[in-house]
C-alpha positions in Angstrom: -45.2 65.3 -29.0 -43.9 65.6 -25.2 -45.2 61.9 -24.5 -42.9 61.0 -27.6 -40.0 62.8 -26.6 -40.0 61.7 -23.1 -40.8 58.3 -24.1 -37.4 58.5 -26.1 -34.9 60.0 -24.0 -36.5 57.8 -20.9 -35.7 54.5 -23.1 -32.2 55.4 -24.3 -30.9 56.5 -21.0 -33.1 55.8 -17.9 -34.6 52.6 -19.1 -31.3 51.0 -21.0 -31.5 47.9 -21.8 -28.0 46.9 -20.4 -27.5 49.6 -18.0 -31.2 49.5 -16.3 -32.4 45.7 -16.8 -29.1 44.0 -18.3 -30.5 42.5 -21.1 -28.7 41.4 -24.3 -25.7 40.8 -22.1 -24.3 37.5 -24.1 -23.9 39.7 -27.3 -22.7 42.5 -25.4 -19.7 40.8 -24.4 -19.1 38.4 -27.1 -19.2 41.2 -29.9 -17.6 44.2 -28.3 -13.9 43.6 -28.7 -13.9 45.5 -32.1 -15.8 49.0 -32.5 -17.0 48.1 -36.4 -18.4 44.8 -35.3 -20.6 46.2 -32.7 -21.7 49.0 -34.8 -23.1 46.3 -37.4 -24.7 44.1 -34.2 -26.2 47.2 -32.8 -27.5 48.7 -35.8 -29.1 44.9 -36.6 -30.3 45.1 -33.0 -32.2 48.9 -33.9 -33.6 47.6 -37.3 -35.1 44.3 -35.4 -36.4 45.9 -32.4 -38.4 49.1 -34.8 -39.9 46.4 -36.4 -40.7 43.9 -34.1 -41.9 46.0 -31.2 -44.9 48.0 -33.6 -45.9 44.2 -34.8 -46.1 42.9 -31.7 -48.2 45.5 -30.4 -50.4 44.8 -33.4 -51.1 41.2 -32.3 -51.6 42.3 -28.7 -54.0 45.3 -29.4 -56.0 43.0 -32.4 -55.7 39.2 -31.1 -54.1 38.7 -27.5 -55.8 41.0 -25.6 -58.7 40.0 -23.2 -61.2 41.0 -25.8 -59.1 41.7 -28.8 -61.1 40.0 -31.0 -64.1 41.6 -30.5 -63.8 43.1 -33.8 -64.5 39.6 -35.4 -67.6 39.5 -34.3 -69.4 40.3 -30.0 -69.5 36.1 -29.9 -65.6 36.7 -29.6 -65.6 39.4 -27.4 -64.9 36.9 -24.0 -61.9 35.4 -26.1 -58.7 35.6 -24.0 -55.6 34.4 -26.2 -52.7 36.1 -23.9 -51.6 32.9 -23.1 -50.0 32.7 -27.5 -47.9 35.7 -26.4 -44.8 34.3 -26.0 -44.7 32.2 -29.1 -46.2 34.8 -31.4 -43.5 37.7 -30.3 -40.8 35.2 -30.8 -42.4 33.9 -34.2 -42.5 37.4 -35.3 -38.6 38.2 -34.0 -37.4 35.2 -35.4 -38.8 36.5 -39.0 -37.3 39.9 -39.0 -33.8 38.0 -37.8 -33.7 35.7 -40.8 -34.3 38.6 -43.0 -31.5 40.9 -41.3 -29.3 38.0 -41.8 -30.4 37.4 -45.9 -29.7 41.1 -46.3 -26.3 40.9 -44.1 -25.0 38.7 -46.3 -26.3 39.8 -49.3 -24.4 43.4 -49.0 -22.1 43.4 -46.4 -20.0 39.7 -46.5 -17.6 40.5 -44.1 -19.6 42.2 -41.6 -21.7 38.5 -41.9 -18.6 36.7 -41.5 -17.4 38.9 -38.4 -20.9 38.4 -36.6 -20.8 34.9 -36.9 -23.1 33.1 -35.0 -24.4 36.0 -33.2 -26.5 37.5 -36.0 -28.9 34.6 -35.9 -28.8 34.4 -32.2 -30.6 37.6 -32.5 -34.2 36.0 -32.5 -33.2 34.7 -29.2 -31.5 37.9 -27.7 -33.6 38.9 -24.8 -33.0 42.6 -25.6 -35.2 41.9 -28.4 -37.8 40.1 -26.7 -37.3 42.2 -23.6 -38.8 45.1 -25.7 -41.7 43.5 -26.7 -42.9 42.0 -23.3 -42.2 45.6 -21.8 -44.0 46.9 -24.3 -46.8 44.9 -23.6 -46.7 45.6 -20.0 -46.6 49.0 -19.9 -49.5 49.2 -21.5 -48.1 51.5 -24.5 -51.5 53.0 -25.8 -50.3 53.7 -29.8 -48.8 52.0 -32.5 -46.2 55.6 -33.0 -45.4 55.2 -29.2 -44.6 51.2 -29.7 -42.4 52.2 -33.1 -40.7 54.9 -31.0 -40.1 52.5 -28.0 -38.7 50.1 -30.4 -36.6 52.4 -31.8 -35.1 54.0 -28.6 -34.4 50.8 -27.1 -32.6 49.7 -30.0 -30.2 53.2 -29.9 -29.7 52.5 -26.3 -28.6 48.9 -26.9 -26.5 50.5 -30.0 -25.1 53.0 -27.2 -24.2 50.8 -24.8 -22.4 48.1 -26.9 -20.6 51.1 -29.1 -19.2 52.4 -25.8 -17.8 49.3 -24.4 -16.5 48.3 -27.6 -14.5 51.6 -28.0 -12.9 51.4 -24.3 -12.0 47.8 -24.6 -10.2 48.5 -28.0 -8.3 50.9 -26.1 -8.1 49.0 -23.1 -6.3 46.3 -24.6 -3.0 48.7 -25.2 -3.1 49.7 -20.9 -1.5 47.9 -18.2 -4.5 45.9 -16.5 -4.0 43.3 -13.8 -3.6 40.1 -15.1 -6.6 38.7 -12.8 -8.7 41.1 -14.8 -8.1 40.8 -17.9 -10.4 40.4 -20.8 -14.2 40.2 -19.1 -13.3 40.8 -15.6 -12.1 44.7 -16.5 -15.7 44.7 -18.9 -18.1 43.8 -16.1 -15.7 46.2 -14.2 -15.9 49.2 -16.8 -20.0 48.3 -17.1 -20.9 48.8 -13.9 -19.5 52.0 -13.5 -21.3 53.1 -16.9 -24.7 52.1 -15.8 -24.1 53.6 -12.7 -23.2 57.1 -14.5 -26.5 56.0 -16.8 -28.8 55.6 -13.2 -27.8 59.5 -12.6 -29.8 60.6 -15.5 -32.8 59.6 -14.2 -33.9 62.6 -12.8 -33.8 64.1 -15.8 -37.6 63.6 -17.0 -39.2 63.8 -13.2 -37.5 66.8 -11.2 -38.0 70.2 -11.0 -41.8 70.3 -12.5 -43.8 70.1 -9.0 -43.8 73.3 -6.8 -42.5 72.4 -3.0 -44.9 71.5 -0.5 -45.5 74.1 2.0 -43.8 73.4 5.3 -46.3 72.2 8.4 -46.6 74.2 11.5 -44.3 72.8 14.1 -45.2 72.3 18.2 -43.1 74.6 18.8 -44.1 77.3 16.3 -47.6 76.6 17.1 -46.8 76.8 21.1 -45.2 80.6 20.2 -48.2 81.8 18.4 -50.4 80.7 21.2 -48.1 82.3 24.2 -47.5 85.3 22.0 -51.3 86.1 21.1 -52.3 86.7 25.1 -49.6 89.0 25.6 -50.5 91.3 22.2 -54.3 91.1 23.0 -54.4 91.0 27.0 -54.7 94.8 26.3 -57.3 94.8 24.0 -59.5 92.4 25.8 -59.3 94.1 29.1 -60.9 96.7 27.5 -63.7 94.7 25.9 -64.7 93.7 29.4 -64.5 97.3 31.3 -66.8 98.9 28.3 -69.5 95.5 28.8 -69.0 96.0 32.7 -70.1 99.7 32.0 -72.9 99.3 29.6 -74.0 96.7 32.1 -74.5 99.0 35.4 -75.8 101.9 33.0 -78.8 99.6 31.7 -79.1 98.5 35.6 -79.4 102.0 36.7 
């Protein structure tokens, strides 16, 4: 349940897609002048990712894999089809796309119309294929961690595009330099917010390792040795008048 959890929060905020690797940056821009039209893109974006990301891992685990098809048969255990992954992920994106856009249209016209060409260009958003190829190289182990990867990605895609939208609706009413206007102001305003998402990432990795204990220094060590004769000088003295002693007794 940890591993989940961590896998979650690390996705949405440490890991964004925008803020951390700046992918999906074409429909971030071009969709983010009106809060309800990035809502729609972004929950498109959740819904494609959730599914995609789980299948993909499928047809790594099962066919791509060095050895994945050892479950056919041990002739196909030395089968190596990694080199299919690219077109199978994007086969399998381009699927889920066209059947976001059928149901799009279907029950929300105007939310189709305001997307426009955007909602195809899903199946070739590199968000989307961004979370399958990382999920494939970070070696994600289940098929629940791959559905929550998917699915954390997507809300930090949603996140990022929800927030930009809302300041650039309320941007447009302020008095901005006319140099800056329109996407100079939005790479502006990004930047800043994926350098305010950078400072959680200390949020999953500090403060569960005890401090290492300090090393000696020279000079501590150089103390301890000039202190020790002058504690024990005393005591050693002694040690050698009581063997000088039992030495001219056992003479005698």
């Amino acid at each position: 349940m940890l591993e989940h959890l961590e896998l979650f929060f690390k996705s949405i905020f440490i890991d964004n897609m925008v803020f951390a690797v700046f992918l999906g940056m074409c429909s971030y821009l071009a969709v983010s002048k009106k809060v309800a039209t990035a809502v729609g893109l972004g929950a498109a974006v959740i819904f494609v990712l959730a599914v995609t990301v789980p299948l993909n891992w499928l047809l790594d685990k099962y066919l791509l894999q060095d050895g994945a098809l050892v479950w056919l048969g041990p002739e196909y255990a030395d089968y190596n089809l990694s080199f299919l992954s690219f077109i199978l992920f994007i086969a399998t994106i381009a699927t889920m796309v066209q059947l976001v856009e059928i149901v799009v249209e279907k029950f929300s016209p105007s939310l189709y119309n305001s997307l426009g060409i955007f909602l195809p260009l899903i199946a070739v958003n590199c968000a989307i294929l961004g979370g399958s190829l990382f999920m494939q190289t970070r070696e994600i182990e289940t098929l629940g961690l791959a559905f929550n990867y998917g699915v954390s990605s997507g809300i930090g895609w949603f996140l990022a595009i929800l927030a930009i939208a809302a300041i650039r609706e309320k941007i447009r009413y302020s008095n901005v330099p006319a140099p800056l206007r329109g996407l100079g102001i939005t790479f502006i305003i990004t930047g800043l917010m994926g350098i305010g998402f950078q400072s959680f990432g200390g949020m999953l990795t500090g403060g569960d390792e005890a401090p290492a204990p300090l090393e000696e220094t020279t000079v501590q060590k150089t103390q301890e040795k000039e202190i020790l004769p002058n504690t024990e000088v005393g005591e050693i003295k002694k040690e050698i008048d009581e063997k000088e002693i039992s030495y001219n007794d056992v003479n005698k």
